[in-house]
C-alpha positions in Angstrom: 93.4 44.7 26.3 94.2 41.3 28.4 98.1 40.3 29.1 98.2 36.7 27.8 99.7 34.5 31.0 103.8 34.1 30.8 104.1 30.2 30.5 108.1 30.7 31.5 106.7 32.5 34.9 104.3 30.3 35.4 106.4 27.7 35.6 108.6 29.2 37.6 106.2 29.5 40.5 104.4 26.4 40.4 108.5 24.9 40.5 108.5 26.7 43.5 105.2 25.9 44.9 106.1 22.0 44.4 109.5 22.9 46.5 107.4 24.4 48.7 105.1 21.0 49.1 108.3 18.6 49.1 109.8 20.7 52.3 106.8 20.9 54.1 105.9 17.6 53.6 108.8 16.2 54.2 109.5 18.4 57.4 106.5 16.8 59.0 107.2 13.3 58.1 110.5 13.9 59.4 110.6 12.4 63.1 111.3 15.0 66.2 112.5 13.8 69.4 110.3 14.7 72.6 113.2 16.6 74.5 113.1 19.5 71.9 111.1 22.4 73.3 108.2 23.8 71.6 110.8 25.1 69.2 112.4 22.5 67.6 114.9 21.4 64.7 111.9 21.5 62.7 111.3 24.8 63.1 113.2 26.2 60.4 112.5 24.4 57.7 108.6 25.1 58.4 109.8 28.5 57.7 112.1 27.5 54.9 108.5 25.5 53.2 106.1 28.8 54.3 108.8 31.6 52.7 108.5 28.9 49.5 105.3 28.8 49.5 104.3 32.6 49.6 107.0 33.3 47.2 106.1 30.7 45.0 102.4 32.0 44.7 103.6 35.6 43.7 105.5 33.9 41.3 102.7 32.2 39.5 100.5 35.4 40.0 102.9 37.4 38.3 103.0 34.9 35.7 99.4 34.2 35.3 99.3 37.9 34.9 101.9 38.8 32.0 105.1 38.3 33.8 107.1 40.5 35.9 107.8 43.8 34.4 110.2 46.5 35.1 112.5 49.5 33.8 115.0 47.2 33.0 113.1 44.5 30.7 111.3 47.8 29.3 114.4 49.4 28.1 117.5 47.8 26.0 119.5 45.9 28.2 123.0 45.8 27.0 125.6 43.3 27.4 127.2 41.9 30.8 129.7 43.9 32.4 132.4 41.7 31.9 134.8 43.7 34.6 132.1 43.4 37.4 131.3 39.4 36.3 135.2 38.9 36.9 135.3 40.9 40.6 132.2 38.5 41.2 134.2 35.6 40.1 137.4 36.9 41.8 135.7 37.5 45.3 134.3 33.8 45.0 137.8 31.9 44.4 139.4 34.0 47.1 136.9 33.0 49.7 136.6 29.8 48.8 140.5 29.3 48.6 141.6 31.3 51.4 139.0 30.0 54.4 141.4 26.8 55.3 144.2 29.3 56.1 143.1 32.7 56.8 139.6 31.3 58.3 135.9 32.6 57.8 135.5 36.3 58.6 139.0 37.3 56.6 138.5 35.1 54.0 134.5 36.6 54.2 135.7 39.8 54.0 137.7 39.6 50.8 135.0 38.1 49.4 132.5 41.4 50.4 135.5 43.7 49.2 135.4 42.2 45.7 131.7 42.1 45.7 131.2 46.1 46.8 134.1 46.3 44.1 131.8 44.6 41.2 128.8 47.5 42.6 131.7 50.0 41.4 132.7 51.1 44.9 135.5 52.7 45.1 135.9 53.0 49.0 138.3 49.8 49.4 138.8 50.5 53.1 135.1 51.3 54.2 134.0 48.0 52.5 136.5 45.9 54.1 135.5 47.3 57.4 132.1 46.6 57.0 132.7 43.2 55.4 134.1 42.2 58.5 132.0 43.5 60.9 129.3 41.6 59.1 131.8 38.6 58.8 132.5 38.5 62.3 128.7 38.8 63.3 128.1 35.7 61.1 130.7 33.9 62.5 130.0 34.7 66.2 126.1 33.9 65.4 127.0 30.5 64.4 130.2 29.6 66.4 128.3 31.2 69.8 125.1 30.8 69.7 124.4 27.5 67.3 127.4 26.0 67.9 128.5 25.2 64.3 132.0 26.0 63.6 133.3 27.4 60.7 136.7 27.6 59.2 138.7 28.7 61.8 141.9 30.8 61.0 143.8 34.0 62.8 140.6 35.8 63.6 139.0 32.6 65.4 141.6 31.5 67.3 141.1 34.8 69.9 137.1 34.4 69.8 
């Protein structure tokens, strides 16, 4: 028996393969000054093109071949946990709300709180230490080493 090509998939990865063509293309048509070394401002969106393009082929394989299958689309999938969907939603207004005055890695570590809260964890202290370790990692990464400043607020003010 021969799985009949998912046209939904399908389309899915050749949208993806196009994105793919548009950022390459348009990465290499964009003009790079001489003073960059070999590794340039164009470097990452080459890799940002390459991950589309691999990704967008799988896509359209998986497609091409049935779709993508799995335990979940197998079995009855019930309805949305609404309590999760709102700790989501929650954890998204509170970062985006709270950045101007509490800054990026508090405000960042609400927001990984409410989203380890939406996975059912339980362990409210452990997940905001670890939300901001990880938010103070991002934040040193692009304050210290690329230079791009995010919001800035009682945690940024020592760094």
């Amino acid at each position: 028996m021969t799985t009949r090509p998912a046209i939904a998939e399908s389309l899915v990865g050749a949208g993806v393969l196009a994105l793919a063509a548009v950022t390459l293309v348009e990465t290499a048509l964009s003009p790079a000054s001489p003073i960059y070394a070999k590794v340039g401002p164009a470097a990452f969106p080459y890799g940002v093109g390459v991950g589309f393009a691999v990704l967008g082929a799988l896509l359209l394989l998986a497609g091409l071949r049935g779709g993508w299958r799995n335990a979940e689309t197998e079995a009855e999938i019930g309805p949305p946990r609404m309590p999760a969907l709102m700790w989501l939603g929650l954890g998204l207004v509170v970062n985006a709300a709270f950045i101007p005055w509490l800054g990026f890695t508090l405000a960042s570590t609400l927001l990984f709180a409410c989203v380890a809260r939406a996975f059912d964890s339980r362990q409210v202290l452990r997940d905001l230490a670890i939300g901001f370790a990880l938010a103070l990692a991002a934040y040193l990464g692009f304050a210290k080493l690329l230079s791009i400043r995010l919001g800035d607020g009682l945690i940024e003010q020592f760094l």
